[in-house]
N, C-alpha and C positions, 0 to 999 in steps of 0.2 A: 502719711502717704506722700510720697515724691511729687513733685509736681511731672514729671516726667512717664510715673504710674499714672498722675490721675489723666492728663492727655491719652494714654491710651486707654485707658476706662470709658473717654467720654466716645471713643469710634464705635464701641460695643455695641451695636444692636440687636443679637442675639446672645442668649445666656445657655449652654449645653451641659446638661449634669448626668454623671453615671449616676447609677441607682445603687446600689449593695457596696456599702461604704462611705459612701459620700451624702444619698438623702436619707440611708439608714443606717444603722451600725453596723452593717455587715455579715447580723446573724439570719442565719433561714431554719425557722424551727417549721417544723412537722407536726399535726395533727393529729388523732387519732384516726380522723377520718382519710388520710394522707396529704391533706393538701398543706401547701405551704404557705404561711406565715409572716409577715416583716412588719415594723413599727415603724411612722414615720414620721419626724419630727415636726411642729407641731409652726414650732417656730421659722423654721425654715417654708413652712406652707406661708405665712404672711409675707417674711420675705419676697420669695416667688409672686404674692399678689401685688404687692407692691412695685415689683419688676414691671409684671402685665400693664398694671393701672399705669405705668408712667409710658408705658411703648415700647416696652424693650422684651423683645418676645425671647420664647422661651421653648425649650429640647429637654428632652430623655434621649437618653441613648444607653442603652443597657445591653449586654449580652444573652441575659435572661430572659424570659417572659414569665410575667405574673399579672392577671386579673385588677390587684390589689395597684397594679404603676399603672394601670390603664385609667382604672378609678380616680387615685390619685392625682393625676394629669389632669381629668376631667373637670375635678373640682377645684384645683389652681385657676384651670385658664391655661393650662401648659397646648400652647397651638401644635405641639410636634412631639409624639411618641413614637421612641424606634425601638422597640422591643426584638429579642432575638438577635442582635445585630452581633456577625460573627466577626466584623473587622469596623471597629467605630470610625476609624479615619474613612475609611469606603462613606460610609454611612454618611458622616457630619461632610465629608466633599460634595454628595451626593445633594445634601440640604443646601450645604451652603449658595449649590450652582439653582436647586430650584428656588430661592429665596433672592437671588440676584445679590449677595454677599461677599465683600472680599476678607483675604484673610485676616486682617487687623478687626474687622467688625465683630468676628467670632470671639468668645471665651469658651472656655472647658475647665469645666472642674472635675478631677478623674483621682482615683485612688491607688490604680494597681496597673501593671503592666500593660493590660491590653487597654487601657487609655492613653497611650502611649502614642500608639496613633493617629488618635484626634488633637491631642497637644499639635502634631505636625501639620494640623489643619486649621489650626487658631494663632490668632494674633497677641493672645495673652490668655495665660493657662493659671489654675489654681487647684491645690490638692489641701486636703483636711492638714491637720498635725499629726497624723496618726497613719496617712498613706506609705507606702512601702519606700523607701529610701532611693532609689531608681525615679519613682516620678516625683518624689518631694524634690531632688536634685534638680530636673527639669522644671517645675515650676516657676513661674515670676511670682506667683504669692503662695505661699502656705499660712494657712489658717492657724487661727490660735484655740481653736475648738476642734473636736473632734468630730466625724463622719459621724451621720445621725445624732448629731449631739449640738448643733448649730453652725456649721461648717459653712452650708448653702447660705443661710443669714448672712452671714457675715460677708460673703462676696457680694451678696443683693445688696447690703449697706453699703459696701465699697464703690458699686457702680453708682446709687442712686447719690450717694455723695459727689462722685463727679460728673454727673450731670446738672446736680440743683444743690443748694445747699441742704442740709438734712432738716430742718427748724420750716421749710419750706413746704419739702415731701410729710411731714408731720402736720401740718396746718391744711394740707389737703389731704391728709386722710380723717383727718379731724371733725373737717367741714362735711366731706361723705357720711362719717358716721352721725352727724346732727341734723343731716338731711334724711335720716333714713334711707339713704341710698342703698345699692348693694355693697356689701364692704367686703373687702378681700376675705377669701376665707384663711384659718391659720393651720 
């Protein structure tokens, strides 16, 4: 990482993630009973607690709506579900102004075109390896992982890296789990 990346890593104080592609792999299977379906990674959930645990809040923003990202948000710690959102940049402006945020503080991690316009809401944007070629070009980081595959990790690592050093954020999550504390879920 650039020292130039990590300076704007450490303004971040919020972390925004699409959903289908980015915290899962993008597929939506179907039921018998109709309802829909998604997986989500596992690792990416500790990531995101580790974000929460250190202060660095955290977004959905998704076009869709599904039960299952309301859930999910829940049990991260995710302070900010925006489900249904038919214009993300609306949406993540919207956050930013009730959260008293400028635009360097923001990130996005987004996969496909209609993330496009929360990129123009943020101060530093990230897409999977696997995102559509359109926002990998915009990006300041693309991932070495794929969407649902540890994508969301790896920006968490990236932030909490420039905030503290990682050997750091590891000895206090270490210390929580010897305390019995609550530990991030994953």
């Amino acid at each position: 990482m650039t020292e130039e990346l990590a300076m704007r890593l450490r303004l971040v104080k919020l972390l925004s993630m699409d959903v289908d592609g980015v915290l899962t792999d993008g597929g939506i299977e179907y039921g018998s009973d109709g309802g829909e379906h998604k997986r989500f990674f596992a690792g990416d959930g500790l990531g995101i607690g580790l974000l929460v645990a250190s202060g660095i809040r955290t977004a959905i923003i998704t076009g869709r709506s599904y039960p299952g990202t309301e859930r999910r948000a829940i049990e991260l710690g995710v302070s900010h579900c925006v489900q249904n959102a038919k214009d993300k940049g609306v949406a993540l402006a919207e956050l930013r102004v009730k959260l008293h945020l400028g635009r360097d503080e923001v990130m996005h991690i987004g996969d496909d075109w209609n993330d496009i316009p929360a990129f123009l809401q943020s101060g530093i944007t990230a897409a999977p390896m696997n995102a559509v070629p359109e926002v990998r070009n915009r990006a300041d980081i693309v991932t070495e992982a794929r969407g649902g595959y540890g994508a969301v990790r790896e920006v968490c690592m990236m932030l909490l890296a420039a905030h503290e050093p990682v050997d750091v954020t590891l000895s206090k999550f270490l210390e929580r789990l010897s305390r019995s504390a609550p530990v991030v879920p994953g």
